[in-house]
C-alpha positions as a Markdown table, in Angstrom:
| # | Residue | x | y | z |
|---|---|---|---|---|
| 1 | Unk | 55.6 | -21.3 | -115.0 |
| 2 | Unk | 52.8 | -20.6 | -112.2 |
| 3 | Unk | 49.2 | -21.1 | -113.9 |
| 4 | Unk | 47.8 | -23.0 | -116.3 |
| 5 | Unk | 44.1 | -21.6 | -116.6 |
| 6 | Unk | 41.8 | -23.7 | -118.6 |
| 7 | Unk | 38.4 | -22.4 | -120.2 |
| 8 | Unk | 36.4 | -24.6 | -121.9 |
| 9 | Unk | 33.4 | -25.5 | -123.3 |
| 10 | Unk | 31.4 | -28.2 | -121.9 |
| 11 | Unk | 32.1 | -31.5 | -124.1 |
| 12 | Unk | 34.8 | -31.0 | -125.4 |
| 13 | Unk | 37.1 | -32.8 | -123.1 |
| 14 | Unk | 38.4 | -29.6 | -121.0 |
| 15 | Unk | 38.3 | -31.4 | -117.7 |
| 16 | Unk | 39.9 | -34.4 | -118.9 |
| 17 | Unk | 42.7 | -31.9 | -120.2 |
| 18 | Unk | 43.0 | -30.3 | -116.9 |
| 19 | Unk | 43.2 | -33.5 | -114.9 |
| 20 | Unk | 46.0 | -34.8 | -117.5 |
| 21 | Unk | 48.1 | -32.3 | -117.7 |
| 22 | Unk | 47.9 | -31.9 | -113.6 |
| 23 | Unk | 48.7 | -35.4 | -113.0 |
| 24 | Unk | 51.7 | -35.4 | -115.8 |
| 25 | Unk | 53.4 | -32.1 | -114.4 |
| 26 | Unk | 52.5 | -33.2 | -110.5 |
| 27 | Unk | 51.0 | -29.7 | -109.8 |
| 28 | Unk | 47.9 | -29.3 | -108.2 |
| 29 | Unk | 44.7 | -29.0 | -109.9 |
| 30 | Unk | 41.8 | -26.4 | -108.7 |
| 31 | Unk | 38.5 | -27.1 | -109.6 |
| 32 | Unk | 35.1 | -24.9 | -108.8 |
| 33 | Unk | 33.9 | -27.4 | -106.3 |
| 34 | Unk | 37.4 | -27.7 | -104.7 |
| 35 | Unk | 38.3 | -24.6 | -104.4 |
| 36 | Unk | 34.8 | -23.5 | -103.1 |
| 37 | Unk | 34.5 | -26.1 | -100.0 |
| 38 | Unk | 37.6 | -26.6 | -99.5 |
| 39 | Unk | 39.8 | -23.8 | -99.8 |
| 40 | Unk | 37.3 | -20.9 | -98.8 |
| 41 | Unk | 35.5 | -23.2 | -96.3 |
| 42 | Unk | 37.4 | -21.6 | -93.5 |
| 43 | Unk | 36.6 | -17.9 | -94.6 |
| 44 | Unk | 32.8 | -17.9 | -96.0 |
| 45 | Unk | 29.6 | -19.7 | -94.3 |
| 46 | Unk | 28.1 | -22.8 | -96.1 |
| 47 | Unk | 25.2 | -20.5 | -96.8 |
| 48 | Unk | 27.7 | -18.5 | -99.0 |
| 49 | Unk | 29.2 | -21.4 | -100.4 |
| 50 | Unk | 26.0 | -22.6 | -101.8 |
| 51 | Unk | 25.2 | -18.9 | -103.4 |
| 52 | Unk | 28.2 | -18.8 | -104.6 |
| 53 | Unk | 27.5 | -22.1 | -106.4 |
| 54 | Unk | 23.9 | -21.6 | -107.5 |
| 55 | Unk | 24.5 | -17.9 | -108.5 |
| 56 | Unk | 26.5 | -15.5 | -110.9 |
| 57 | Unk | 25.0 | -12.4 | -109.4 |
| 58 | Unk | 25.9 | -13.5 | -105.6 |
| 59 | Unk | 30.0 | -13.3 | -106.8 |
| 60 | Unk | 28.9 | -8.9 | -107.0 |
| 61 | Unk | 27.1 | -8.7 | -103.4 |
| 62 | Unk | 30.1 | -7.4 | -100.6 |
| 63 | Unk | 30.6 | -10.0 | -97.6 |
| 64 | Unk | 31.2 | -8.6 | -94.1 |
| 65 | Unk | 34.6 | -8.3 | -95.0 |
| 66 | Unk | 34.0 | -5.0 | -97.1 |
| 67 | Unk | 34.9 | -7.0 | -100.4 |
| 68 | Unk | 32.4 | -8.9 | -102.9 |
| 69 | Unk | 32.9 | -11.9 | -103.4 |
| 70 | Unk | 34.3 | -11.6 | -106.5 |
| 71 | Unk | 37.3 | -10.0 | -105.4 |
| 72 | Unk | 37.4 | -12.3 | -102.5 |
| 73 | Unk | 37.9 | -15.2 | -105.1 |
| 74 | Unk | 40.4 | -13.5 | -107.1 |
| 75 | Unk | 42.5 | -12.7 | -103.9 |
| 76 | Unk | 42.3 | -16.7 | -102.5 |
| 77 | Unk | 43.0 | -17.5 | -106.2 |
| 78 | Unk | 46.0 | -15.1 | -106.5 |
| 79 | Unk | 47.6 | -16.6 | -103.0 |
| 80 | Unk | 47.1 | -20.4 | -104.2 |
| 81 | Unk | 48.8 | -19.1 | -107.3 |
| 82 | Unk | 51.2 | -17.7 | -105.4 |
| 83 | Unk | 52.6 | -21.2 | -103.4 |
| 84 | Unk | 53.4 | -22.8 | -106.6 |
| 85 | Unk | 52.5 | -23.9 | -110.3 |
| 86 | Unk | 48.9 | -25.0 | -110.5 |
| 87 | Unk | 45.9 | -25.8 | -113.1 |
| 88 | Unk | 42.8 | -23.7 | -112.5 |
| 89 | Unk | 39.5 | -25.6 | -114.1 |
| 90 | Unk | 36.9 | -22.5 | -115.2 |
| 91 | Unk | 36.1 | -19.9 | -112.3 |
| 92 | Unk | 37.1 | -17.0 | -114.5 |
| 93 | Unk | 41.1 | -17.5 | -114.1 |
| 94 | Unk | 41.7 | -16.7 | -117.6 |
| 95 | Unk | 41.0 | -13.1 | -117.0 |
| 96 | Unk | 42.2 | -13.1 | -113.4 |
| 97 | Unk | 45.5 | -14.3 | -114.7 |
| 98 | Unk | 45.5 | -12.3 | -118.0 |
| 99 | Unk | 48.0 | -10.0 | -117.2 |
| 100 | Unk | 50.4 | -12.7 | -115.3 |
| 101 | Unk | 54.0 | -13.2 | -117.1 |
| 102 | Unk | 53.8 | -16.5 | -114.9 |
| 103 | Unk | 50.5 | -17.5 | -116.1 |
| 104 | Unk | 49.4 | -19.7 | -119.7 |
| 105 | Unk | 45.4 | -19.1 | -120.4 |
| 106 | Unk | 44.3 | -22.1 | -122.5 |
| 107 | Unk | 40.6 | -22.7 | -124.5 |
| 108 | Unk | 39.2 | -25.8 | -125.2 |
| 109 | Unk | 37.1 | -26.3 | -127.9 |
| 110 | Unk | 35.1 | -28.9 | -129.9 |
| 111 | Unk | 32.8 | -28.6 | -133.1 |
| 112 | Unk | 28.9 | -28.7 | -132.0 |
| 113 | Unk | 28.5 | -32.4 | -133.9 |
| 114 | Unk | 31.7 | -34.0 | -131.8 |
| 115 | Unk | 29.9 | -32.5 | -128.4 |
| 116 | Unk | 26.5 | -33.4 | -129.2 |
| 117 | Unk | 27.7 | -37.4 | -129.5 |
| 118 | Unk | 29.9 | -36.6 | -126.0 |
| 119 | Unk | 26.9 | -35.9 | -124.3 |
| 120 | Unk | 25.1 | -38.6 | -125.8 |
| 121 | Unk | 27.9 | -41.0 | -124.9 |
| 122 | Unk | 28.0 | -39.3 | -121.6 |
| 123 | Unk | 24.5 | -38.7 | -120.3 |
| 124 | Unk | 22.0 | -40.8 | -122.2 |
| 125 | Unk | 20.6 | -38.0 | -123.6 |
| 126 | Unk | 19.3 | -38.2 | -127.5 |
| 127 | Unk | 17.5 | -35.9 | -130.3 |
| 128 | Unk | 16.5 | -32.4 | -129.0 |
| 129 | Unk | 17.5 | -33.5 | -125.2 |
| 130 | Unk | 21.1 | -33.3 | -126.0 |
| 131 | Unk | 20.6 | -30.2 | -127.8 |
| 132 | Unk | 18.8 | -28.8 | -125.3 |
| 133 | Unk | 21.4 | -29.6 | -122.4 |
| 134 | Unk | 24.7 | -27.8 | -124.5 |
| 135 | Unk | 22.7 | -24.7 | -125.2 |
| 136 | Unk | 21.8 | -24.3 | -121.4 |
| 137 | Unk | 25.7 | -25.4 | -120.4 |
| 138 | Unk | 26.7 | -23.0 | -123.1 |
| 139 | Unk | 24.7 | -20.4 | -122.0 |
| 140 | Unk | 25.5 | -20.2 | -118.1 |
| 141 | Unk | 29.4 | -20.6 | -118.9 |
| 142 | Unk | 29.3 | -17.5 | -120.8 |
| 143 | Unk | 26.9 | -15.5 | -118.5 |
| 144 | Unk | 29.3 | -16.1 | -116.1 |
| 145 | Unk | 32.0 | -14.7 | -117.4 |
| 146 | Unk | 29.5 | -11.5 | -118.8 |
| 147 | Unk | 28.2 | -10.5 | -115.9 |
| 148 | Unk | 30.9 | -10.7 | -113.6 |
| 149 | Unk | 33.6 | -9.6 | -115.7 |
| 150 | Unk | 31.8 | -7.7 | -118.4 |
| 151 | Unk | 33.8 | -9.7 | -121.2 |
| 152 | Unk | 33.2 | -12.7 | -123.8 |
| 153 | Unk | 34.4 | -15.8 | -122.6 |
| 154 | Unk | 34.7 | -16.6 | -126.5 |
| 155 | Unk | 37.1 | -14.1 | -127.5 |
| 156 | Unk | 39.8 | -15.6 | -128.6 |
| 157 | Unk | 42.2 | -12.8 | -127.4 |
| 158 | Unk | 42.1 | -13.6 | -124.5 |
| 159 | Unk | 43.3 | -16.8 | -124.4 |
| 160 | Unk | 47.4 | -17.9 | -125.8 |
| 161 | Unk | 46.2 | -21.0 | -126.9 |
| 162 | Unk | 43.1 | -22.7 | -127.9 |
| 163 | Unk | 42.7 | -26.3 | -128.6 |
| 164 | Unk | 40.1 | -28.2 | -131.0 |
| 165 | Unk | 39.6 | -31.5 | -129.3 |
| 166 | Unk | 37.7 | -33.0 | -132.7 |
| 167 | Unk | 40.8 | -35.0 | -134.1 |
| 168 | Unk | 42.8 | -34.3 | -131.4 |
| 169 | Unk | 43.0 | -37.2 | -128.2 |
| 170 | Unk | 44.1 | -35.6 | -124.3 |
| 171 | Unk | 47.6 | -36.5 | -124.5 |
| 172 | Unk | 47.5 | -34.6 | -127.4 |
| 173 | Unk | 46.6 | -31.7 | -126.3 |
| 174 | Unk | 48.5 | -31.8 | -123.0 |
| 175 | Unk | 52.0 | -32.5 | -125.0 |
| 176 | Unk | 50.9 | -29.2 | -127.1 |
| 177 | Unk | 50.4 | -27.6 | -124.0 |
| 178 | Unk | 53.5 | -28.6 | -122.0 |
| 179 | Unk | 54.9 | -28.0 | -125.5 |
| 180 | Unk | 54.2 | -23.9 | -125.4 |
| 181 | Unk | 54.6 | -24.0 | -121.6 |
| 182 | Unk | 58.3 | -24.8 | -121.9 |
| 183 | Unk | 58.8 | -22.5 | -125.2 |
| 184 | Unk | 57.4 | -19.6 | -123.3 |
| 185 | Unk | 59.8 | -20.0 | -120.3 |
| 186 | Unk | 62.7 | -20.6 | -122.9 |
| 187 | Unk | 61.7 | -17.0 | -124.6 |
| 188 | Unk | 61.0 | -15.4 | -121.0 |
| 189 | Unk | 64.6 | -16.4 | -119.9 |
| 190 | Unk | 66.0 | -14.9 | -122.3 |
| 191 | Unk | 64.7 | -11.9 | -122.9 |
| 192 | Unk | 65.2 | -11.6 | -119.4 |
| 193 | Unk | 69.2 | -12.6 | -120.1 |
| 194 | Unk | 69.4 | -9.9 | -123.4 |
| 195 | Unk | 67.4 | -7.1 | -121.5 |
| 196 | Unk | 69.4 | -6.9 | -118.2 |
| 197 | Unk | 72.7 | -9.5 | -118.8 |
| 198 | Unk | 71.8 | -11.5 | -115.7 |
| 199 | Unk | 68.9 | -13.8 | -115.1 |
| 200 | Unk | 66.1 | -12.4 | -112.4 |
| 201 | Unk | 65.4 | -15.7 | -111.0 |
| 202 | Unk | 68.7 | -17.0 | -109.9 |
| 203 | Unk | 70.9 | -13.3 | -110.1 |
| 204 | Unk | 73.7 | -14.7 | -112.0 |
| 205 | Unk | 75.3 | -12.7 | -114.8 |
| 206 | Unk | 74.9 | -13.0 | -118.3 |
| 207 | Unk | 76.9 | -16.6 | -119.3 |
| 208 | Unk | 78.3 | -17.3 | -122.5 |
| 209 | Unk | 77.8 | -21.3 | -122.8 |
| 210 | Unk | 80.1 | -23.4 | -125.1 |
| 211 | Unk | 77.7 | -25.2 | -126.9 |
| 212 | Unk | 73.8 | -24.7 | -127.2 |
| 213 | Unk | 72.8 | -27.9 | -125.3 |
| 214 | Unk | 74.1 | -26.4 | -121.9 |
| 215 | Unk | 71.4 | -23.4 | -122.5 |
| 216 | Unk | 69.2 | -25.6 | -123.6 |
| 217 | Unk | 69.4 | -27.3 | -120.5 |
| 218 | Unk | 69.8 | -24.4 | -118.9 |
| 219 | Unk | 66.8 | -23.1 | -120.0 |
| 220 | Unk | 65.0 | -26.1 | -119.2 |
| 221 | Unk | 66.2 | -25.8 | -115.0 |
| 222 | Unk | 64.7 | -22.3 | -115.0 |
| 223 | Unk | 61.3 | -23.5 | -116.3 |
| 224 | Unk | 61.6 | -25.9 | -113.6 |
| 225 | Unk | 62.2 | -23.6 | -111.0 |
| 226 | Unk | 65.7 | -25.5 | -110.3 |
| 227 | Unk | 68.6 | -23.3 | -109.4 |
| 228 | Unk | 72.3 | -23.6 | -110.6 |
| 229 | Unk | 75.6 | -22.3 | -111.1 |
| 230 | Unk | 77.4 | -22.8 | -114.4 |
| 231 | Unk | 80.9 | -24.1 | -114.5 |
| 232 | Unk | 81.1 | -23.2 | -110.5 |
| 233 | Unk | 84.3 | -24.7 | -109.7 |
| 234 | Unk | 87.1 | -26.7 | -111.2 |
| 235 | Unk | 88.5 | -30.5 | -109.8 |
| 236 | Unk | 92.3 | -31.3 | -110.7 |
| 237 | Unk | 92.2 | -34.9 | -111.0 |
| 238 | Unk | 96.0 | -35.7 | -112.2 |
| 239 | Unk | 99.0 | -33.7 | -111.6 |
| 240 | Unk | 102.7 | -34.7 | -112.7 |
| 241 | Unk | 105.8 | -35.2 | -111.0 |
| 242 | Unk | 106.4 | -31.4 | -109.7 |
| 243 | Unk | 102.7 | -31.4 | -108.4 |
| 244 | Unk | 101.5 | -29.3 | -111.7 |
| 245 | Unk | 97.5 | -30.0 | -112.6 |
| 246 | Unk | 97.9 | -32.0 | -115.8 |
| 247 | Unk | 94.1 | -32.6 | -115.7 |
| 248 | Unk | 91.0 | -31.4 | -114.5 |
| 249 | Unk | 87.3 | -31.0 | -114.9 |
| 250 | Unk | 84.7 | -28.1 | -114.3 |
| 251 | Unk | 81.5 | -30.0 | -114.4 |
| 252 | Unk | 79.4 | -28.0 | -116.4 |
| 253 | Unk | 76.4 | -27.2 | -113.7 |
| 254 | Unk | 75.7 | -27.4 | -110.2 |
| 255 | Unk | 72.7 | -27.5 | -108.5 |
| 256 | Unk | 72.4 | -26.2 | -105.5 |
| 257 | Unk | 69.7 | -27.6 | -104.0 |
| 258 | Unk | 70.3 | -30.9 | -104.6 |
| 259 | Unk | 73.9 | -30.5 | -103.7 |
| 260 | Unk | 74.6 | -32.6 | -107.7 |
| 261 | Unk | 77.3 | -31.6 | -110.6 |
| 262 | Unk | 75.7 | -32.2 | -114.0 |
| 263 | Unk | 77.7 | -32.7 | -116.9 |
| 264 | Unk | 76.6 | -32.2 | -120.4 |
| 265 | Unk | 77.7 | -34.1 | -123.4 |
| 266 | Unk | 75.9 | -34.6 | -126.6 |
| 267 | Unk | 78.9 | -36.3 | -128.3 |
| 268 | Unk | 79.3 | -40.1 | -130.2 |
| 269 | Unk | 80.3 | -42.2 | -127.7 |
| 270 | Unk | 83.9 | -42.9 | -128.8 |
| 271 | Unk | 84.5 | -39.1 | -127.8 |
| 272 | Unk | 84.1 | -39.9 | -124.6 |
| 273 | Unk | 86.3 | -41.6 | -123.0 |
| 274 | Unk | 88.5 | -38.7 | -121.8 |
| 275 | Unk | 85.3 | -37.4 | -119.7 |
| 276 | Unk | 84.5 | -40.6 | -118.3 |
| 277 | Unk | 87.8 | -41.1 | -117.2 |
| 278 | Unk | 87.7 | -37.5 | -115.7 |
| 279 | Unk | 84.4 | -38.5 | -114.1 |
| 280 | Unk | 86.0 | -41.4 | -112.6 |
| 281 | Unk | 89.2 | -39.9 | -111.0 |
| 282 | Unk | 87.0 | -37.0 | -109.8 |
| 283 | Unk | 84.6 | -39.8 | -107.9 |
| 284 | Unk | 87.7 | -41.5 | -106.9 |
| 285 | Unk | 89.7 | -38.6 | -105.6 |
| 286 | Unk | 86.7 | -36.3 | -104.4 |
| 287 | Unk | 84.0 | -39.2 | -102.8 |
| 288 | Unk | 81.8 | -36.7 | -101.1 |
| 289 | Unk | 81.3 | -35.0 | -104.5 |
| 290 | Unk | 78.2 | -36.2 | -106.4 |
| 291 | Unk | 78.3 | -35.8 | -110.4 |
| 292 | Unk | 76.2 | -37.3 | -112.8 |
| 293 | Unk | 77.5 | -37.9 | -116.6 |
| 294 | Unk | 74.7 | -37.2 | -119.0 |
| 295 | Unk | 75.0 | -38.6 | -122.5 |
| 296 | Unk | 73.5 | -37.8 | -125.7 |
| 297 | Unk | 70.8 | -40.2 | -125.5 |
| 298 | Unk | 69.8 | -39.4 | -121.6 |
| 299 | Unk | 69.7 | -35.7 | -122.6 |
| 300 | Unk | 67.4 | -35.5 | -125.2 |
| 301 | Unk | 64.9 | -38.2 | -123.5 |
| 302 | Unk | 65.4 | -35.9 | -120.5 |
| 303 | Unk | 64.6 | -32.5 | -122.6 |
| 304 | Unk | 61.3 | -34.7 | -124.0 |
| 305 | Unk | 60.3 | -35.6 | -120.1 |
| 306 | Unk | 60.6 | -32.2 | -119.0 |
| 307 | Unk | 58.9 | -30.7 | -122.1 |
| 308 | Unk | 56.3 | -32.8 | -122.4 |
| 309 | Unk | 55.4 | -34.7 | -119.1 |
| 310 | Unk | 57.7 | -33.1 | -116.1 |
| 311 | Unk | 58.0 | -36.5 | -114.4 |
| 312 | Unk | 60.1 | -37.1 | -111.6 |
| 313 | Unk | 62.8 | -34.6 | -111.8 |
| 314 | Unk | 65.0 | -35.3 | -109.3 |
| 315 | Unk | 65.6 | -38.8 | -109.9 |
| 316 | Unk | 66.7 | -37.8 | -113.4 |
| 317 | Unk | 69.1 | -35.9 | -111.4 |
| 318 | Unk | 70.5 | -38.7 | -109.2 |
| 319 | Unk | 70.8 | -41.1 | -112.0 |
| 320 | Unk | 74.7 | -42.6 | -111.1 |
């Protein structure tokens, strides 16, 4: 997952989406403003910056650069893409992005009644005032998109998800999102997996797991940009009287950059005591080895934080 691009229309709690789901995957969040006077500020003049702000038509005049300033903004826009998952609020990202495998384009949408008593709420505005203020809103969000990109900003096409924020509250709509986010990656991964029998992101070859929760999991690591090795190496932990192995344990992941074994186990509890006990040896006999047991209860809380908030990740990963 790189971009989350999120079109909306004004009152019906876009922003507030954005800024949610943002803060609960700790990815950044670009905004118009932002973007404009912060991120271009060393390339364009504040006299730019301002037309660029005030007017549509300004993004199709060329800069001295050669380029308008359209394609200026899609080419910053592609390189902050480029350093890492992000949110992008409006701007025209949803057609940017529209051909990105990397990239989720989301709508956000509310009935005309539930926006009309936002902007009451919101600005104090009553009668034909409000009315007044979401037609014009309305009306320069979707001249935007018209005349710079010659498209509807409605069409629902264009967008993989839209959200009706009428019944529905932010978290919500950011667990639906994070929801599709992960189930996207999960389908990516393996088409990639059925398509070439090895997996693009991290090279290795196609695997055959032993039960469905280590590709769940698995699944789960690539979405999260977290590489691994399955069942990399093997501990002996007893060995009889001749010296033979009599017991040993492959930890069922590895990963790599956090120098961590992982290992799975969705069983009852009374099945296992023959893993802890390999768990222990190996920690006894191999101290500069870490390994983390994760049981049924720990994994599926872990598959709902990573599918639905992201969280801290790599403390879930040092748990002892």
């Amino acid at each position: 997952m790189a971009v989350i691009t999120i079109s909306r229309q004004s009152g019906s709690m876009g922003r507030e989406i954005a800024e949610e789901i943002s803060r609960k995957l700790n990815i950044p969040l670009i905004t118009r403003k932002q973007f404009l006077y912060q991120i271009l500020s060393d390339t364009l003049s504040s006299r730019e910056l301002y037309m660029l702000e005030q007017s549509p038509k300004f993004y199709l005049n060329k800069s001295v650069e050669g380029l308008t300033y359209k394609e200026i903004i899609e080419k910053r826009l592609m390189e902050e893409a480029s350093k890492g998952p992000c949110v992008i609020l409006g701007m025209g990202a949803q057609i940017i992005f529209s051909g990105s495998p990397n990239a989720i384009n989301i709508r956000v949408v509310a009935s005309h009644e539930t926006r009309l008593k936002r902007f009451r709420e919101k600005y104090g505005q009553e009668g034909l005032d409000a009315e007044m203020l979401i037609k014009q809103t309305d009306r320069r969000h979707k001249r935007f998109i018209s005349l710079i990109y010659g498209t509807d900003s409605t069409d629902p096409l264009l967008y993989d998800m839209i959200l009706n924020t009428d019944k529905m509250m932010v978290e919500q709509c950011v667990e639906l999102i994070a929801y599709n986010i992960n189930l996207k990656e999960s389908m990516k991964y393996s088409v990639s997996l059925n398509q070439n029998g090895t997996d693009k992101d991290t090279g290795f070859k196609n695997i055959i797991f032993k039960h469905p929760a280590e590709e769940e999991f698995a699944n789960i690591l690539n979405m999260y940009g977290i590489a691994w090795e399955y069942e990399p190496k093997t501990f002996p932990v007893r060995w009889d009287a001749e010296g033979n192995v009599t017991m040993a344990i492959s930890p069922d992941f590895y990963l790599t950059k956090f120098d961590t074994y992982i290992e799975i186990t969705t069983m009852d509890q009374k099945y296992v005591t023959t893993k802890n006990k390999k768990i222990k040896l190996l920690r006894e006999l191999y101290p500069g080895v870490n390994i983390n047991i994760v049981y049924k209860k720990d994994f599926y809380s872990l598959l709902e934080r990573f599918g639905f908030s992201g969280g801290d990740r790599i403390n879930e990963f040092n748990k002892n």
